[in-house]
N, C-alpha and C positions, 0 to 999 in steps of 0.2 A: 620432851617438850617439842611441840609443833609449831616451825616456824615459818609464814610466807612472805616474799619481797616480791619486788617487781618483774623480778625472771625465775621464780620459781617456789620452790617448796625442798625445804630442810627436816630433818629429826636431829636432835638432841637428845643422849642418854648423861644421867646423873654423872659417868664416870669421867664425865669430859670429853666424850667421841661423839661424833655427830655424822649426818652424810647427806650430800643432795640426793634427792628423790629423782630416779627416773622415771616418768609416769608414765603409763602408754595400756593402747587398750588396743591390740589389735598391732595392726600396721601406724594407727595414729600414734604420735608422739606428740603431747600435749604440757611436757614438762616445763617449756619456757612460757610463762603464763605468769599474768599481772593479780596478784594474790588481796583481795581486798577483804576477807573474813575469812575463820576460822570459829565451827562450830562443830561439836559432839552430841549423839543423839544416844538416848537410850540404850540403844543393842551398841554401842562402843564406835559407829561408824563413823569418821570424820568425813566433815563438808564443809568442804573449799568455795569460798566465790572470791572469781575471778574478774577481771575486766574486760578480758578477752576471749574466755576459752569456757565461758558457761560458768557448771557447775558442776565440782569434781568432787567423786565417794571414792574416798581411802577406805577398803575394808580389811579385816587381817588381824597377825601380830605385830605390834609395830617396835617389839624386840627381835621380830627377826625380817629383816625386810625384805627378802627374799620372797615371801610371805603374804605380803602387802599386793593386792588387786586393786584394778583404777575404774572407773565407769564414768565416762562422761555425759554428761546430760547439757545439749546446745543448739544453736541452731538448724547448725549439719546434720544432726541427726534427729531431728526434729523431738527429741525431746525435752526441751527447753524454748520458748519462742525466741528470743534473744541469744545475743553471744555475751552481755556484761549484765554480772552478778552482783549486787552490792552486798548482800547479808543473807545466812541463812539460820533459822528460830525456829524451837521445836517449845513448844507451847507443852502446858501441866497438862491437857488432852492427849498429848501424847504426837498434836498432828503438825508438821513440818513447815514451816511457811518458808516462800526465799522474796525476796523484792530486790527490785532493778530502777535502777535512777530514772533509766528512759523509757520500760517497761512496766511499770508497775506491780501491782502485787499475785504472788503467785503460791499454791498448796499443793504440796506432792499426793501423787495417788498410789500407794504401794501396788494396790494391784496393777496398773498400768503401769508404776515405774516410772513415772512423768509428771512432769511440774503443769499447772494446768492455774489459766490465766482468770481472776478471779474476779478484777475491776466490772464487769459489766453485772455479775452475779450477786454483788452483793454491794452495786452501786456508788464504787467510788467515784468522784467527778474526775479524779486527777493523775495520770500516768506515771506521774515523777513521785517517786516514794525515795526518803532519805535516810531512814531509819526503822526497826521494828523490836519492837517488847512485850513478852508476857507478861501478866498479872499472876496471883495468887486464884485466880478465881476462873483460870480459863478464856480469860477476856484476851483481847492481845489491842497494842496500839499501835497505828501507824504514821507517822512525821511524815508530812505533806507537805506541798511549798508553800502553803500561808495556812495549813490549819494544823492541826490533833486529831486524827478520828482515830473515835472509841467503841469499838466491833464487838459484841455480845451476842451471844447463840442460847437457846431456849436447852440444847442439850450438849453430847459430844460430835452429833452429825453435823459438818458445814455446813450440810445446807440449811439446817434446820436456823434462822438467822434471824432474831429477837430483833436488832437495829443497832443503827449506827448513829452517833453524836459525834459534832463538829466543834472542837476547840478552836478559839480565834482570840484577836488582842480584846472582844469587845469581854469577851471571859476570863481576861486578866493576862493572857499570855502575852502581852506589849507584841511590840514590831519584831516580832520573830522572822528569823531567817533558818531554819534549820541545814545543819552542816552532815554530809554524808555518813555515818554510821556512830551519829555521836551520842548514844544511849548507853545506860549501863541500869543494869536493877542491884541495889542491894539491898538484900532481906526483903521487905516487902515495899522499898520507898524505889521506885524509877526514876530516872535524870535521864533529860534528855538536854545537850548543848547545840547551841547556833552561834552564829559570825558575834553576835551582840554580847550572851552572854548563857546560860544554862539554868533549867528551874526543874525542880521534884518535887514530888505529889505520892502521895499512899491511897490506893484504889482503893475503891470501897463497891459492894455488888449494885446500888442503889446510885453510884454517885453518874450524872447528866439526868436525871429520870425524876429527882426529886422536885424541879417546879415544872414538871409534865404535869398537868392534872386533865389535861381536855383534847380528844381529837380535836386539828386543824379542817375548814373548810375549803375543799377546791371548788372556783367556778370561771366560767366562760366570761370574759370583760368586755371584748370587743372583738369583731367581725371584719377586715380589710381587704376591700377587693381592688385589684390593682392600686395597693398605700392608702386607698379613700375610705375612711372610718362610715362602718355600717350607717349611720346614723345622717353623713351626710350624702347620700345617694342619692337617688332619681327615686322616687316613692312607688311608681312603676318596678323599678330594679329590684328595689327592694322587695315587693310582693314573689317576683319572679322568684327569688335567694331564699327567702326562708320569711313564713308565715307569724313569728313572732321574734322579737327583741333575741338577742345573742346569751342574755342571762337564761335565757328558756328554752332557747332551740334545741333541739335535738334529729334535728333535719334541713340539713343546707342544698341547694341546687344551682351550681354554678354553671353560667351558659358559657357559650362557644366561643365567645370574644373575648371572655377574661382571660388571662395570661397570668395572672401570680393572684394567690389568697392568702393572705395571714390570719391563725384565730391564738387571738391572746388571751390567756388563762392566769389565773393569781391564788396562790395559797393564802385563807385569811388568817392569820396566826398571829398572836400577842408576843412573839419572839422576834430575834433578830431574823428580817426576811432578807437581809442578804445572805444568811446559810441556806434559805430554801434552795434545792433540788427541785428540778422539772425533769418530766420525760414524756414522753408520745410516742405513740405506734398507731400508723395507718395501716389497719389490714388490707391485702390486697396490696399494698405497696410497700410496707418495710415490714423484712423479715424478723426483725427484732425491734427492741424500744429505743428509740433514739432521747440523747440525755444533753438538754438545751447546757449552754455555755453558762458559765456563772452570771445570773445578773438579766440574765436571757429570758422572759417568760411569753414567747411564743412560738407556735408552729407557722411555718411557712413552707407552701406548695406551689412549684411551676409546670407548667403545662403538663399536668396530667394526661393521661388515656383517656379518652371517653371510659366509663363503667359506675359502677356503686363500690364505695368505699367505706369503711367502718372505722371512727377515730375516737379511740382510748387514750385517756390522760391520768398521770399521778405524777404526786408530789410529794416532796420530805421537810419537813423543815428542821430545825436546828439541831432538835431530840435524837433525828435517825426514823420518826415515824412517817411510815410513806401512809398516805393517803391516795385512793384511785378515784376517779367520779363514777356517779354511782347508776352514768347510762354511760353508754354509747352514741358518740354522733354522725347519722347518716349523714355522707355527703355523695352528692348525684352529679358528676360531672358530664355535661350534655357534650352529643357529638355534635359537629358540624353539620349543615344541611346537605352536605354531599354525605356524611355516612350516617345518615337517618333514618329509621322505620321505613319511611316512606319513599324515603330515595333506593335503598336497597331493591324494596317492590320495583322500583321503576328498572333498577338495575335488574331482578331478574328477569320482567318482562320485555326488557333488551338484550338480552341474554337468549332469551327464545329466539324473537325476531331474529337476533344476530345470526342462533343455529339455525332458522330458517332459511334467513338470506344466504348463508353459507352453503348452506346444500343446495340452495339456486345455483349458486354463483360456481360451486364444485361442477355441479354439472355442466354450464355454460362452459367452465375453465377445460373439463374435458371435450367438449364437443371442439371448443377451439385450438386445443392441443393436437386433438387428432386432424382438425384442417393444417393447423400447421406443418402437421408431422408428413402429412399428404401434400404441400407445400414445395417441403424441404423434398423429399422425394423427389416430386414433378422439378424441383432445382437442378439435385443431382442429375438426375434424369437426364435433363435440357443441356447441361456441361457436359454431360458423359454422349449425346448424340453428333456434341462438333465435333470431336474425334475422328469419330467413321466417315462423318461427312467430308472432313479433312483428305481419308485414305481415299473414299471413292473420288475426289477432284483431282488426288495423283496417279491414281488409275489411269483417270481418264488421261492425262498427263503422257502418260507413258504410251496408251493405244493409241493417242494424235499421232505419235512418233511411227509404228510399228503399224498403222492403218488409216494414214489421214484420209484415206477416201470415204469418210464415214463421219467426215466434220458435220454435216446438221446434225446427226443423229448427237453427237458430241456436245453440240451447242445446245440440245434440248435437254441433255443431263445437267450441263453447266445451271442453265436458267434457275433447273429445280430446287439444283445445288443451291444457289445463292436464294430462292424464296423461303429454303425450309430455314437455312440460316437466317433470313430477317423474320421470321415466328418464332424462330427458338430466341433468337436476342428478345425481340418483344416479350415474348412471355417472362423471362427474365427481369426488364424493367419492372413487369407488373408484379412479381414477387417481390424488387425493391419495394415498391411504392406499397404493398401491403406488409412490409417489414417494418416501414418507415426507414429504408437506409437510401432514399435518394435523397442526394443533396447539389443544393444550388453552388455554381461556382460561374459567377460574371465575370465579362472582363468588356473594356472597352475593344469594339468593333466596327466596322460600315457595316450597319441592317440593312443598306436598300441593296448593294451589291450581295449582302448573303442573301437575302430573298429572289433577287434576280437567279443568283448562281443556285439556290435550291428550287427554285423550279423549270430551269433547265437541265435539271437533274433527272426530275420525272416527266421530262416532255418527251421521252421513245415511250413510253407507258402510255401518254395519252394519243400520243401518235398511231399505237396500235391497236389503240380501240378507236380510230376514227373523232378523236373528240381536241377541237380547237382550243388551246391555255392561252391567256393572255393574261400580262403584267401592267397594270398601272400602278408608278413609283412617283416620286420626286425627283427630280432634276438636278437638286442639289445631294449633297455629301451627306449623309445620314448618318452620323459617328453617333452611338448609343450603348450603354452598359447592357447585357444579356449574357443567358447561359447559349451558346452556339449549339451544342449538343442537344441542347433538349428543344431547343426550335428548330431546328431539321427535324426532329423525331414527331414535333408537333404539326409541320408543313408538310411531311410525307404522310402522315395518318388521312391530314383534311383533305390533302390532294390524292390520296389513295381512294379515300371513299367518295369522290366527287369525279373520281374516273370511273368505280365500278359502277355507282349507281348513275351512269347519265345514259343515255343513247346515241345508239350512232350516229355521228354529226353534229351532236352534241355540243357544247361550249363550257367554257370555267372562265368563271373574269376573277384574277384575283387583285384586290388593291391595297395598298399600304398608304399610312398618312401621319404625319411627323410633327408632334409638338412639341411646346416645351417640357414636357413633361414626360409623356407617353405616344408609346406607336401605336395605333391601332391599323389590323390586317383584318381583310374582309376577302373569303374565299366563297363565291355564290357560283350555282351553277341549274342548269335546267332541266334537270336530270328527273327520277321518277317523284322526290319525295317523298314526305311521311307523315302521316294519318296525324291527330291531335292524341291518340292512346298511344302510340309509339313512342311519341316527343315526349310521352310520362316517365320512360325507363328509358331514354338516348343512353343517359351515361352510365347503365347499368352493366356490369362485366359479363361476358358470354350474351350479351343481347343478340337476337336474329332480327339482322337486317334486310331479312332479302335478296340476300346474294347469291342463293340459289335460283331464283325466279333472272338473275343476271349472270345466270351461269361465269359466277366467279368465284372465286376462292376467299375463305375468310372466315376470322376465328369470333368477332365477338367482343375482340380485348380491345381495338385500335382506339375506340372512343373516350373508352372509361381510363385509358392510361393518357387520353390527351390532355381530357378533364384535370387528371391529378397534374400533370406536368406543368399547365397551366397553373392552376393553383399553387402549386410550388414554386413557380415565377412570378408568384403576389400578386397575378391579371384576373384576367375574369374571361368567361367565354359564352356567347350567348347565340342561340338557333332559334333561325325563322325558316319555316317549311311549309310549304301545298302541298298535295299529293296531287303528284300530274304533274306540275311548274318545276318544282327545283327547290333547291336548299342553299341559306344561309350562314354563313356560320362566323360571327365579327367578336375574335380577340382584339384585348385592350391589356397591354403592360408598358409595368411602370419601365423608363431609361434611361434615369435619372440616380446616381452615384447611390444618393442619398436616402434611394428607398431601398436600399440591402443591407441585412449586418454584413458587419467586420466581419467574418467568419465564412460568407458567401461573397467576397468579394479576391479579387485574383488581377494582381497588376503585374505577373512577369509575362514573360513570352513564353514559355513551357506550356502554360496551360492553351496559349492558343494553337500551339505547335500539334499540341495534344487532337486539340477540336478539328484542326485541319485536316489531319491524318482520319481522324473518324469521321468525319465529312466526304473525304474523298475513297474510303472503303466504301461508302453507304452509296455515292453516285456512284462506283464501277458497277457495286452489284445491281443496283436500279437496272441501271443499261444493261447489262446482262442478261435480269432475269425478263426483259421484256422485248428483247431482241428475237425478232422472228427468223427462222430457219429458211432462206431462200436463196437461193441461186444470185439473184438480184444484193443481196446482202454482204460485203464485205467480211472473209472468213476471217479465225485467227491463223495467222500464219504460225506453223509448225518450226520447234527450235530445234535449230537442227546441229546436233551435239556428239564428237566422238566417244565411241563406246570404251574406249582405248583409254589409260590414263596415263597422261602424260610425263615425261620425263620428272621436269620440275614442279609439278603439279600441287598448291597450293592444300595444305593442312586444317582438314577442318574437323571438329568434334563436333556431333550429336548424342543429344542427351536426351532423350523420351523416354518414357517409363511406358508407353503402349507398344506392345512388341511389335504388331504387326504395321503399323505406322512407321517404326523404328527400322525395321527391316525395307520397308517401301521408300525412307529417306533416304538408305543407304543404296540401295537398287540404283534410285534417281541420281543422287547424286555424283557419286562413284565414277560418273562417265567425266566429270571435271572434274573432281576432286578427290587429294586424298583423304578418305574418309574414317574415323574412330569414332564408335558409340560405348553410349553409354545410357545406363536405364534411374542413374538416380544421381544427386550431386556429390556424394562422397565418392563414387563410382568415376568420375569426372574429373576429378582433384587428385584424383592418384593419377587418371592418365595425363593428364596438364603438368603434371611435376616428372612425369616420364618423357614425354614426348614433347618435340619443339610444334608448335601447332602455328596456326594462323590467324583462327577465326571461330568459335564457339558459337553453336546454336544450340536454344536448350528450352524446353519446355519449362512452364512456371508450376503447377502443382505435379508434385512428386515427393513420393515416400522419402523419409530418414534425412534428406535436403533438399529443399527445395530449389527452383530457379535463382529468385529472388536473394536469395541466402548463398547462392554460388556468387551470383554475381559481386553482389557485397563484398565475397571473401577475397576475390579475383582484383576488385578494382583497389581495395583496401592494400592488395599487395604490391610493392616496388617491384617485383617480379616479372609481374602478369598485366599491371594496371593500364598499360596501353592495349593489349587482348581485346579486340572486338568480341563484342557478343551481342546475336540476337534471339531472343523474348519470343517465343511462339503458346499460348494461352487461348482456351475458351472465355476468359474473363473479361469484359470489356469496359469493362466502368472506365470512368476518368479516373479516379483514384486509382484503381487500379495501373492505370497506364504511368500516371503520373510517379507513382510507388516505385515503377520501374525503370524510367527515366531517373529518379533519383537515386536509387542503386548503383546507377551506371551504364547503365543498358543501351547500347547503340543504336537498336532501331527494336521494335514491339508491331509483331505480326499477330492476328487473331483469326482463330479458328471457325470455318475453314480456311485455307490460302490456299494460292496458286501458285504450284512449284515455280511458274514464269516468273512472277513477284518472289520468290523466294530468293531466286537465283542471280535475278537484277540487285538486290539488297548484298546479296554475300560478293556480287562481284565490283558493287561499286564501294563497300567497305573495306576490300582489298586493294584495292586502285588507291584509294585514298592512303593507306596504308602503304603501299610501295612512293606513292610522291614524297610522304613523310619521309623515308627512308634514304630514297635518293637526296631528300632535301638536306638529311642531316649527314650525310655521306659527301657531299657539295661542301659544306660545311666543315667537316674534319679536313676534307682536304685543302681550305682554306687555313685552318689553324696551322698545319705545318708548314703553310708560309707565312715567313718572316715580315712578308710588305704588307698583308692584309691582316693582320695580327690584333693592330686597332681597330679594324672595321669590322669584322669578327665580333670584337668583345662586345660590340653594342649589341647584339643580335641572342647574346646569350642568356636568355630570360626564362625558358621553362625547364622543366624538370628533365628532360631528354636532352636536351642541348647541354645544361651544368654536368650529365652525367657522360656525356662525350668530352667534353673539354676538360674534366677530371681526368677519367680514362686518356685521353691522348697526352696531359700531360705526365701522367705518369707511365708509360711508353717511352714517352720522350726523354726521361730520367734516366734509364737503362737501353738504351739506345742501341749502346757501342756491345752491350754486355749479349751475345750471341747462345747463352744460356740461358737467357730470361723465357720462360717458360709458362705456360695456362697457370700453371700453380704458381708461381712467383705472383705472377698476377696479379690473381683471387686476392692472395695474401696482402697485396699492398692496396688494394681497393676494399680491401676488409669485406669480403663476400664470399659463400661458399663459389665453387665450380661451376657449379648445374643451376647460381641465381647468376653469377657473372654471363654464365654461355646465352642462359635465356635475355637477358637485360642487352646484352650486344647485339644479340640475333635478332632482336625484337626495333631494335632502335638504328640498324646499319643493315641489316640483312644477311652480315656474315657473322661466321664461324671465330670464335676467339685468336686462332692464330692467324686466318687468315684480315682479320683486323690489325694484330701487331704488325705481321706483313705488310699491309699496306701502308700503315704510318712509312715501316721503316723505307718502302720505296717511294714513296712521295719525298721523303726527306734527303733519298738518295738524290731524287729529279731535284732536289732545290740546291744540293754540294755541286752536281754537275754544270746546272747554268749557274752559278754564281762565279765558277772555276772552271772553262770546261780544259785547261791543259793537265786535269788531277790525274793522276791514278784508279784505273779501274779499281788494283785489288784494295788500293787506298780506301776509294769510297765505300768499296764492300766491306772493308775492317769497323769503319766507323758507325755504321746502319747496322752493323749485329752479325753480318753472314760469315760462314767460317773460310768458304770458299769463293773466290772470283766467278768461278763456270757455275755455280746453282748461283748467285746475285744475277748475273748475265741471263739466265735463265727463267727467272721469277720478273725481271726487268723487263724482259721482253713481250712475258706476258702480261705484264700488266699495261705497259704501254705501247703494245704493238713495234716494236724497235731495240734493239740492242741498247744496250748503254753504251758502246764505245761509239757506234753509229751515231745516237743521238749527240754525244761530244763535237763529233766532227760535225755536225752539221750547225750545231751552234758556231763552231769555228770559222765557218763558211760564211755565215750571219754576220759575225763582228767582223 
């Protein structure tokens, strides 16, 4: 006897022995398993359904269980769709069925060995199956949750499938509820029980079939486009949708607006129509038939695809006989006017156009790439010539020194020097302004005194062509918003071109005029003029002016970048010209806050620090490049510098990446300075961390770090952060500048320079640098008296002063203690060695001991005048020294005098 419970599966033999089953197939163990049927087939194989664990084939002897094999059929192993099994039925056919509560109904396929799901194939509406029974006659039934269906086949093939009839209370069955596996057949009468009660029946081959006498009618009712019955539409609409009523259509045409269609369809049958069965399949859109809800008799579609679709319908009614209609109904869902016949055309014919324009524009894009590429070149180019320009100005440099008798010749290089540098800048701006990277940066200013001060800027210029400038300004105070930079570069162009083209004797009136709103500058002059074809292309780039015919120099650019810089300062510039008379030329900009963005507008001082500095480059080399070489002339006087380096001679690093620049700083400088180079900024950072230095010079573009990025790291450090350094670059932008001021940068020289200006900057940043030092050295020796102690504390506010009065007081902790040592130190200041030495050396000037030293003799000078009857060796015990004769020794150097000497003369005093 075969028994199942909740966790498992037992045998029973007559003699009274029994055993649980271990069941297992494999590595799986499936024995503890919710046992819900027990059935035998044919070939003797038992079939287990479970709850849990599918469906289980015991095959074998089941007298010797050793013998017994398991096979599971579930969802794991995909032969089974489900894991719960209600019942398994092996029909007078001979064919296997199993059903599932929540699966529905299922027929084994010996050749596949798999249970294979049957509701769609032979149209049950219902998944939840509760029971199943053979007939006498090959029929089988299956207990549904409100019906009976009664399944009959024309032969022993499933598929071969005669129909299905639906038992329900209106056929006597009352308010049935059927209950999980509650059937039983005996002989040939079946019972089947539910929650209420149980009824049985003796099948017969004929029995649901007997008041079939007549196919049912399927047809079309009604038509609903977006919920609005065909019928009440727009008669318009309607034409558009389909050419005749919904009972006849057999071709629908839904437009591009509509959003959801319903077509409802009705079996006509003299039976009960709520057993009728629907189903539909749109071709082209569902892969199989979809089977409406009980009760349900329509199809509904939402936003379809544009395309053509083909809609088949059948029905069943209470018998089991399906009926199909006996057409198909076109339906034509239209696209939108964007993907129509006709828009398509349009799409491909801009598709052409498009690859047309693109192969324009390909080519445009390369003609312009390669200007730009030729751009960038003439960029690098124009950077890579301040370099040299750079080396040949310290050339000359060095030959003033070793051959000043050759100063004009000297002063006629300098000139050249500083012209090729203001055309290499120029060309530069004009690469911004064709990049689009200039940008505006105002700040409130006096315009009449910059205009005053930029045209006496370029008065040795017009001086030397013989040609009279004059200023008419206002009187009063002219405070205005402006970019200062790009109106110097604007006043030197119009005043450059109004000195070359005028003649000897010549005149410029320029004038200015101050409203509320806007300056307008007017620069006229009486010079040769230009024709009315000329004045066509003024602002044209590389235009010929004529400045051969005035034997002067000139590129062509001055105009066309004044025009932009103008415009970029949102003014306007306009020329009046004769040819013979002279030329006009009156800008108008706005001065007023409120005509710049936020983003062009600049209220610190940095930026005008900035302007100033490039203002007062731009007059040297004016005056330079136009200073003539005469006897009569004021030379530069020659610096005159030992070749010898001195004792205690100030530590400086250079950093260039140009060797031979590199090597000519070191040349140069060397005669004051002690000098360490370097060619890159990691190169730099190792000698900074080796060497106590002074002063750091370092070029801005260079390989693996740059300037920029030293500086940063430099000032970023507590180490280093007081470290002067200056910024040497071909770069001259404001930003630029400004970038570098912000880093940290002490002062930002641009290429080329003049070692004189060089050396003036490194020695007035050392100067500055020794006052600090002294001042905070003033200062510690304040600290270790007692009487200024509160006067002191007020004065202790930046970062260098906290890190002295740290430092001294922790000296003064260990005072007495004569082994306190550099390492002690470090240790109590919490810093290595080599940041302690630098951070003192940097901030007092001296050497780590020779700072304990000093506290501890200043504190000796303050025990003696407080006391002078103390003990010499006394006072040396208590200041740290091991011995009286080195205290006495160190005393004296430090303050010129013995300590016992100084005793008695205080003695002398009191």
């Amino acid at each position: 006897m075969w028994i199942g419970s909740r966790n498992g599966m037992s045998i029973v033999y007559p003699d009274n022995t029994g055993y649980f089953l271990t069941m297992k197939e494999g590595k799986n163990d499936f024995s503890s398993c919710d046992i819900r049927n027990i059935c035998q087939d044919r070939q003797g194989n038992i079939w287990v359904s479970t709850d849990n664990e599918g469906i289980i084939r015991i095959s074998g002897n089941p007298k010797n269980i050793r013998s017994l094999k398991y096979k599971q059929y579930s969802f794991r192993n995909q032969l089974f769709a489900i894991n719960d099994a209600q019942k398994c039925m092996e029909d007078k056919q001979g064919r296997l069925w199993a059903i599932s509560n929540s699966g529905g109904l299922f027929l084994y396929n010996k050749v596949k060995d798999r249970f294979e799901y049957q509701n769609r194939k032979i149209h049950l509406p219902d998944d939840q199956t509760f029971s199943i029974e053979g007939d006498a006659f090959g029929n089988i039934w299956v207990a549904l949750n409100k019906s009976l269906a009664y399944i009959t086949w024309k032969s022993q093939d499933a598929e071969d499938l005669r129909n299905i009839t639906y038992f329900t209370r209106e056929d006597g069955l009352g308010e049935v509820h059927f209950s999980a596996d509650a059937s039983y057949q005996f002989g040939k009468e079946i019972f089947f029980g539910g929650r209420t009660g149980f009824f049985s029946f003796t099948p017969s081959p004929l029995m649901g079939m007997k008041h079939h006498k007549k196919n049912s009618k399927l047809i079309i009712t009604d038509l609903l486009i977006d919920d609005v019955p065909f019928a009440m539409l727009d008669s318009v609409l309607k034409s558009d949708i389909s050419k005749e009523m919904p009972h006849y259509t057999q071709e629908i045409t839904i437009p591009a607006k509509v959003k959801k269609f319903d077509i409802e369809f009705a079996l006509l049958t003299y039976g009960n129509a709520s057993k009728n069965v629907y189903a539909y399949q749109l071709e082209g859109y569902d892969e199989d038939w979809q089977y409406c809800k009980p009760d349900v008799h329509k199809a509904t579609f939402q936003n379809l695809s544009a395309g053509t679709y083909r809609l088949r319908l059948k029905a069943t009614d209470s018998y089991g006989q399906w009926q199909e209609l006996p057409y198909t109904i076109t339906i034509k869902v239209l696209p939108p006017w964007y993907a129509s016949r006709i828009a398509f055309m349009l799409y491909i014919l801009m598709l052409i156009g498009g690859i047309f324009a693109a192969a324009r524009w390909y080519k445009e894009r390369v003609k312009t790439r390669n200007s730009l590429q030729m751009g960038v070149i003439l960029t690098n180019i124009t950077h890579e010539l301040l370099t040299p320009l750079t080396v040949i100005s310290a050339t000359i440099y060095k030959l003033k020194e070793r051959a000043p008798q050759y100063e004009e010749d000297y002063l006629v290089i300098d000139s050249h020097i500083n012209r090729t540098t203001r055309l290499l800048r120029q060309i530069l701006e004009v690469r911004k302004s064709q990049a689009g990277q200039l940008h505006l940066l105002v700040s409130r200013r006096n315009l009449v005194s910059f205009i005053e001060e930029a045209c006496e800027n370029i008065r040795p210029m017009a001086e030397h062509q013989q040609v009279t400038l004059s200023l008419e300004k206002p009187k009063a105070e002219g405070m205005a918003w402006f970019d200062a930079d790009k109106i110097d570069k604007i006043i030197y162009n119009l005043l450059s071109n109004a000195i070359k083209y005028n003649k000897v004797g010549g005149k410029i009136d320029v004038s200015l005029s101050l409203s509320k709103d806007q300056a307008v500058i007017t620069i006229a002059d009486n010079g040769i003029g230009m024709s009315k074809e000329k004045m066509k292309h003024l602002y044209t780039r590389f235009f010929d002016g004529d400045y051969r015919k005035q034997n002067m120099p000139g590129t062509g650019i001055g105009l066309s970048l004044t025009h932009d810089l103008v415009k970029l300062h949102h003014g306007d510039i306009q020329c009046e010209s004769q040819e013979g008379k002279g030329t006009t030329f009156t800008i108008t900009l706005p001065i007023r806050k409120s005509a710049y963005a936020p983003d062009e507008i600049d209220n610190s001082e940095k930026t005008n620090a900035v302007n100033r500095e490039a203002i007062r480059q731009a007059s040297q080399e004016t005056k330079l490049e136009f200073q003539p070489a005469s006897e009569d002339k004021p030379k530069l006087a020659p610096v005159h510098q030992s070749i010898f380096i001195r004792k205690n001679a100030s530590k400086i690093l250079v950093v260039e990446d140009n060797e031979e620049l590199l090597a000519l700083m070191l040349q140069v400088l060397s005669k004051n300075y002690h000098v360490f180079t370097a060619k890159n900024g990691k190169q730099a950072m190792n000698i900074i961390m080796k060497e106590k230095l002074d002063l750091v010079v370092s070029d801005v573009m260079m390989p693996i770090m740059d300037g920029i990025e030293l500086t940063k790291q430099l000032k970023s450090d507590k180490s280093f952060w007081q470290l002067p350094i200056i910024l040497l670059t071909a770069k001259n932008k404001e930003e630029d500048k400004t970038e570098a001021y912000a880093a940290g940068a002490d002062a930002y020289i641009t290429k080329p320079f003049k070692f004189e200006e060089l050396e003036v900057r490194i020695n007035a940043l050392l100067a500055n640098r020794k006052k600090m030092i002294e001042k905070i050295q003033a200062e510690v020796s304040l600290q270790t008296s007692t009487e200024s102690e509160t006067q002191t504390a007020l004065h202790l506010s930046n970062p260098d002063q906290a890190f002295i009065t740290r430092a001294t007081e922790v000296v003064m902790q260990h005072l007495a203690d004569g082994d306190y040592n550099r390492d002690s130190f470090a240790k109590d200041m919490v810093m290595s060695e080599s940041t302690l030495y630098n951070k003192v050396k940097a901030t007092t000037g001296q050497t780590v001991i020779a700072f304990i030293t000093s506290i501890r003799l200043k504190e000796a000078q303050r025990i003696i005048r407080s006391n002078p009857n103390i003990l010499i060796s006394e006072v040396a015990t208590q200041v740290g020294f091991n011995t009286p004769k080195y205290f006495s020794k160190c005393f004296k150097k430090e303050f010129g005098i013995f300590p016992k000497e100084y005793a008695e003369k205080l003695k002398n005093v009191n």
